[in-house]
N, C-alpha and C positions, 0 to 999 in steps of 0.2 A: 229737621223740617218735616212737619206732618203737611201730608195731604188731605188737602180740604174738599169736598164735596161741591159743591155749586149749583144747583140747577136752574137751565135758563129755557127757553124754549127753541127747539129748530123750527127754522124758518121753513116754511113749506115749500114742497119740492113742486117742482113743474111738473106736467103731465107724464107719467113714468110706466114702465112695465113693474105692475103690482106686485112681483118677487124683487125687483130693485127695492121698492119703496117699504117690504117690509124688511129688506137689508138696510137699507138705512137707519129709519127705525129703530132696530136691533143695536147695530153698532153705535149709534147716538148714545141711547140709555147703557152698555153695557162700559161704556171708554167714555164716554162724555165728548167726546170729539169736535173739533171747531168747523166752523160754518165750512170755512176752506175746505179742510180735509171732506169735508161731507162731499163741497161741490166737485173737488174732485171723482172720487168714486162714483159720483152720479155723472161725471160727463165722460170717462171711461167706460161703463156699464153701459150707457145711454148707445154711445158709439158702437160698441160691439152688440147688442140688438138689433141699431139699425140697419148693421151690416146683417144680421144674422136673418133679419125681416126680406130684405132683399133677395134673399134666394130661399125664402121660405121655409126656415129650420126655427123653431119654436125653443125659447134660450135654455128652459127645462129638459132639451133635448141634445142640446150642444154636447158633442163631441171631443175627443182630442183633437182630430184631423180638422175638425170647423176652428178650431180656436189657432189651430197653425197655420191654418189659411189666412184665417184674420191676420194674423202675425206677420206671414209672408205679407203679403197687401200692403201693409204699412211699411216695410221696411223698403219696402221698392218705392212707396209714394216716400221716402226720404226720411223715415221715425229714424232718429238715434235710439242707441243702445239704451241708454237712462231711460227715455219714453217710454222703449216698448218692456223696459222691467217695469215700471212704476205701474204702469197697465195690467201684465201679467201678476204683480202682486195684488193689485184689485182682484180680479178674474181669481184668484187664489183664497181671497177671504170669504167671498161671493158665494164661491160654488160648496164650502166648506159650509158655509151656512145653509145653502138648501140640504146638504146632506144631513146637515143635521137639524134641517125639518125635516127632513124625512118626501123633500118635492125631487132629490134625485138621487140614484140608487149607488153613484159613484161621482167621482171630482174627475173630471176629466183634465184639468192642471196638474195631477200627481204625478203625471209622466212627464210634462216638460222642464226642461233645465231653463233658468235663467239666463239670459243673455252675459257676457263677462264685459265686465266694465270696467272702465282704471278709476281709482278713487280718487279723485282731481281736491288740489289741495287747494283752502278756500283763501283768497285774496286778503291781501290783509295790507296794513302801512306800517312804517315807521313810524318812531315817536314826537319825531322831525315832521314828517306832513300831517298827523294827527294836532298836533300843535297849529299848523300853517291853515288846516282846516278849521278849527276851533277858533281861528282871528279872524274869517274869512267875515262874519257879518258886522253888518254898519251897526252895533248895539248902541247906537244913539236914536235909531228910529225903531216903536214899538215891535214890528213885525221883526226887524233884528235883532232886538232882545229877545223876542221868544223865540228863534231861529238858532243861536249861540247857548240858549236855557238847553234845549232837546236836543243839540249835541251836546251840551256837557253831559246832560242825563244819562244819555244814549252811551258814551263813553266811560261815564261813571259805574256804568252797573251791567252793559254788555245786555241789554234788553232789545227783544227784535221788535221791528219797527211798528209791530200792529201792536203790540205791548204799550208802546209808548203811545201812540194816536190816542191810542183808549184809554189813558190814563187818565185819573179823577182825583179830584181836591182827597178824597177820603182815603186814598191808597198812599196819600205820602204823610211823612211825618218826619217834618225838617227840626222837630226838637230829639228825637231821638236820630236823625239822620239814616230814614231808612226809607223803602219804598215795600209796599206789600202787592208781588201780582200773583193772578191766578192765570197758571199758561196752558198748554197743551194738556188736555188728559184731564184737566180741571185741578192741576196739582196748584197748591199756592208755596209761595218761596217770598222770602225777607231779605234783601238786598240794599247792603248797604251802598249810602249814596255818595260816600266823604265830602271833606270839607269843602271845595272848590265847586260841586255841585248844588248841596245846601244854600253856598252862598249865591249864586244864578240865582236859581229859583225863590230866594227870600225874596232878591230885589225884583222878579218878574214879575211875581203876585202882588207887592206891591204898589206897584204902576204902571207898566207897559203893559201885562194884562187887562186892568181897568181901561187904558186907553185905544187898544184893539176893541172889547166890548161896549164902550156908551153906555147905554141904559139897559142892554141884552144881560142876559143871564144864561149861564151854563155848569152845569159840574165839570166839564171838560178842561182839563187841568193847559192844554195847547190849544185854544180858538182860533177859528179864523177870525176874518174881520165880518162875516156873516153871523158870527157867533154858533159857527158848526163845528163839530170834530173835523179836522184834516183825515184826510185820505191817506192812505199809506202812498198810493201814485204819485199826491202833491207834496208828499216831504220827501220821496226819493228825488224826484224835480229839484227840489229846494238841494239838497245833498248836491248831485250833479254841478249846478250854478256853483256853489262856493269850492268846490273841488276845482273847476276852470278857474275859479278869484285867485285861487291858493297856487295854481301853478302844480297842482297833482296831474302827472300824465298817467298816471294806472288806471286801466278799467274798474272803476268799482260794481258795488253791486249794494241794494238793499242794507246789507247784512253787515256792511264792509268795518264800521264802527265796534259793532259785535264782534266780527273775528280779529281787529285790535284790540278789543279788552280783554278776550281770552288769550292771543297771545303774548301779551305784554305782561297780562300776570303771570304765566308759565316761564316766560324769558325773566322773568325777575325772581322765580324761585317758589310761585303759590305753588302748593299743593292741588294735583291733576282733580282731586273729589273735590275740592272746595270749589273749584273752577266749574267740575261740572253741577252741582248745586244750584253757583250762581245762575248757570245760563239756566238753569231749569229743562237737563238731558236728566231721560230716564233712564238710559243706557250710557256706561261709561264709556264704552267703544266709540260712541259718538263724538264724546270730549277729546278723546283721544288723536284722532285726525291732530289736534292744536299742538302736540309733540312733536308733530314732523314737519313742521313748521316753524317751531321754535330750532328743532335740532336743525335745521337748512338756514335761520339767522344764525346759530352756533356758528358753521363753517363758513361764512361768509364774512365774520369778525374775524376769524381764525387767520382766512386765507391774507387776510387786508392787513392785518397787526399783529400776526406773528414771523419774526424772521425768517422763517424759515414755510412760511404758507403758501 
């Protein structure tokens, strides 16, 4: 799987401190970076100025001691551990970049340690409610065929949920049964869709498509009935309701589809690289979390049906 290029434009930042905005900038073109990730780093950065404006220290000017003040601050107003890392690795890519424009003479992050955090393993089903999810809509009414289409997809191929919102008639290809995205990083990846998803999606394009849109026109491979892209917000919505149909009492989460199709593959013997491919991780370590996961269904079969468990 080669990595394809893509250039799209960032969407303009709100009012900013002019070394923010040429960090952004910079790491836009240098990673290709999505909208997301941008906004975050602009609302981390944004926050630690205006704290740093408040007592009048100029952010070119930031300190170790100012940026552990900030730190303290937050953790007393209630930041968890996650927060205040995801923060400090902003404030880490940030100050490394003015250093290397040459706007400060030192990184004053090089002395702080990272908060320690437990790796929390991510929520996932059985094959049992991922089925009981997958019946949950009425696919005799158009909106529930294409509800039952995007989980099958979604479960087909382990795609995160803004992957799938945004997907376009031109990204799939149900005679070769594949799907082509471009995700994070601007990497693209080919992901097969198999049989059971192929066939959803023949019949949703079909007619329950046409009959969501009328006369509207869209590339938008999941319309609403406004003929707009869904929201990631309104399909985790849509998620939640059919998990209540189904009788799932687990918290899910966004993703929750995703980390079934990674672990279902690894619990059935895929290969950890092909897995991480699919999802389209750059880092293997990342895939990897889905081992200790599979190996905690391992012992739970064990403990249940072997005599002696």
């Amino acid at each position: 799987m080669h990595a394809k290029v893509v250039k799209t434009t960032r969407e303009p930042a709100p009012e900013t401190d002019p070394a923010i905005g040429r960090f952004l900038d910079a790491v836009w073109m240098e990673r290709g970076l999505s909208q997301n990730t941008l906004a975050a780093y602009r609302a981390d950065l944004t926050a630690l100025t205006r704290w740093l404006e408040a007592r009048r220290v100029v952010v070119t000017r930031t300190s170790r001691g100012d940026l552990l003040d900030f730190i303290a601050s937050r953790v007393e107003g209630g930041a968890r551990p996650r927060s205040t890392a995801r923060q400090l690795s902003s404030f880490r890519r940030f100050f490394r970049f003015l250093v290397r424009e040459g706007s400060v003479a030192e990184d004053p992050t090089a002395q702080i340690a990272m908060p320690k955090i437990g790796r929390s393993l991510p929520k996932s089903l059985t094959e049992d409610e991922v089925e009981a999810l997958l019946a949950a809509p009425a696919v005799g009414d158009p909106l529930g065929h294409r509800d039952r289409t995007m989980l099958e997809v979604l479960y087909a191929t382990g795609l995160r949920v803004s992957e799938l919102v945004s997907l376009k008639h031109s990204q799939v290809n149900t005679n070769q049964g594949v799907i082509r995205i471009v995700g994070k990083g601007n990497r693209e990846r080919l992901i097969p869709l198999g049989d059971e998803a192929v066939r959803w999606l023949a019949e949703f394009v079909r007619g329950p498509r046409t009959e969501i849109l009328l006369e509207r026109q869209t590339d938008y491979l999941f319309p609403t009935r406004r003929g707009d892209r869904m929201t990631r917000q309104a399909f985790w919505h849509i998620i939640k309701r059919y998990a209540r149909k189904a009788g799932v009492q687990k918290e899910l989460s966004p993703h929750t589809l995703r980390h079934a199709f990674a672990t279902h593959l690894l619990n059935r013997g895929a290969d950890l690289r092909v897995v991480q491919m699919l999802l389209g991780h750059s880092d293997l370590s990342t895939t990897q979390i889905y081992t200790h996961v599979a190996r905690e269904r391992m012992k739970e079969l064990h403990a249940a049906h072997h005599p002696r468990g």
